[in-house]
N, C-alpha and C positions, 0 to 999 in steps of 0.2 A: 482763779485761774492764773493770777499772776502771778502767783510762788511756784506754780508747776512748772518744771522744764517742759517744752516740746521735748516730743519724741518721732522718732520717722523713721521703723527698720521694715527691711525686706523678712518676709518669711521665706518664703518659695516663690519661683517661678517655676510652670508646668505648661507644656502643651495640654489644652482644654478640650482640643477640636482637632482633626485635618482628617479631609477628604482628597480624593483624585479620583475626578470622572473622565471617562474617554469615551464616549458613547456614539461615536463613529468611527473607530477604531477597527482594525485594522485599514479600512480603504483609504481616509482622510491621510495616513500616512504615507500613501505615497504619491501624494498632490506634492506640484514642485512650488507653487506659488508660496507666498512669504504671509504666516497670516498675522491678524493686527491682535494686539495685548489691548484690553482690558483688565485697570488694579481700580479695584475700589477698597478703603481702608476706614475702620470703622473704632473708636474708644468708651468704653462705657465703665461704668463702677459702682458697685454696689457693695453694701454694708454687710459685712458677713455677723460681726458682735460686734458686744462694746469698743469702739476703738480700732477693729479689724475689716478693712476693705478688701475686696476681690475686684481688680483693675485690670479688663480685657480690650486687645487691640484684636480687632478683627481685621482679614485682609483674605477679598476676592479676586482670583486673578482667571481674568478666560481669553481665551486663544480663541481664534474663528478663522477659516477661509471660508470668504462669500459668507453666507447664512449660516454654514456649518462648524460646530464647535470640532475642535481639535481638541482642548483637554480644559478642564473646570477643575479649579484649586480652589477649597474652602478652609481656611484654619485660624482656628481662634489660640490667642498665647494670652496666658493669664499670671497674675501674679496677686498675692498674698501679704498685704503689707498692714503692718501696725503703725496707726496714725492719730495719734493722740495731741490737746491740750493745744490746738492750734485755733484761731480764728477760722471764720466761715470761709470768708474770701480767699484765706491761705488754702484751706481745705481742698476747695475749689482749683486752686491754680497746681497745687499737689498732686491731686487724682488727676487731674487734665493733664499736667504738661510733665509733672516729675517722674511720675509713675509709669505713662507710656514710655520714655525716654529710658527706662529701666528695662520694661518687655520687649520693645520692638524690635531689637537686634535678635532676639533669641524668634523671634516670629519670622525675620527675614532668612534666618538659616534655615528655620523648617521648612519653610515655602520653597526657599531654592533646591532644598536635600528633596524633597519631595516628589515637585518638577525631574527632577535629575533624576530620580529612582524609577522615576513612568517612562523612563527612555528618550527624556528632551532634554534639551541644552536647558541649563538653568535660565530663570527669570528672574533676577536680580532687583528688590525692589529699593527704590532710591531712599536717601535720609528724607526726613520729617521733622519739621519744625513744628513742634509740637505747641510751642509757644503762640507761633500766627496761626497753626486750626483751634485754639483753644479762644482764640481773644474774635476771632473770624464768628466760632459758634456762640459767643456772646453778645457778638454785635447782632447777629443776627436775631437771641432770642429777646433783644433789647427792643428792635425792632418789629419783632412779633408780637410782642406786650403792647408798644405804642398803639400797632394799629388796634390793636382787641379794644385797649382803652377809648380812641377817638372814635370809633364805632356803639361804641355803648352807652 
């Protein structure tokens, strides 16, 4: 492995996913009250071949007045990348942090084009530090092994 170069290209990025739900629609629209955003944002990765990752950022966004939805954004933005002749760890911090850092401006567009096409003001979803949810979900599953360990 040491006489191989790394290598790390983009193939494609593609919208994978999106929805828009408005399932109280038309009445909810004409409440005058301000309703509250819900974004949940989600990163996974999986092996497509030898050397070929498929790296998806997923991002939930729901709108509510009181109990009632006002509209449900679901859309996954994917990307295609060849990731060869790296260490584990690199690997690792690559699909986590380098890779979402590639899709998730193109995720942020569709979400707000989306939003905007259903007849709402966009929802504009803020940067991500891709680096502290990746070192965040490590800590974490560092801490989930300890306790499996000290219980057994």
């Amino acid at each position: 492995m040491a006489d191989q170069e790394p290598v790390f290209q983009i193939q494609r990025v593609y919208l994978k996913e999106a929805s828009l739900e408005q399932p109280n629609s038309p009445a909810i629209l004409l409440e005058q009250e301000q309703p509250t955003v819900d974004i949940q944002l989600g990163v996974e990765a999986n092996p497509v071949a030898e050397g070929i990752f498929e790296v998806c950022v997923t991002a939930t966004v729901q709108t509510k007045i009181k109990d009632k939805t006002v509209f449900l954004v679901e859309a996954k933005q994917a990307g295609i990348f060849e990731i060869r002749n790296l260490e584990q760890e690199q690997m690792g911090q690559i699909m986590g942090i380098a890779c979402p850092q590639i899709v998730y401006p193109y995720l942020r567009g569709n979400v707000a084009d989306l939003i905007q096409r259903g007849g709402f003001p966009p929802v504009h979803l803020s940067e991500i530090n891709f680096q502290a949810m990746y070192e965040q979900q490590q800590n974490q599953a560092a801490q989930t092994s300890e306790a499996a360990t000290l219980t057994q």
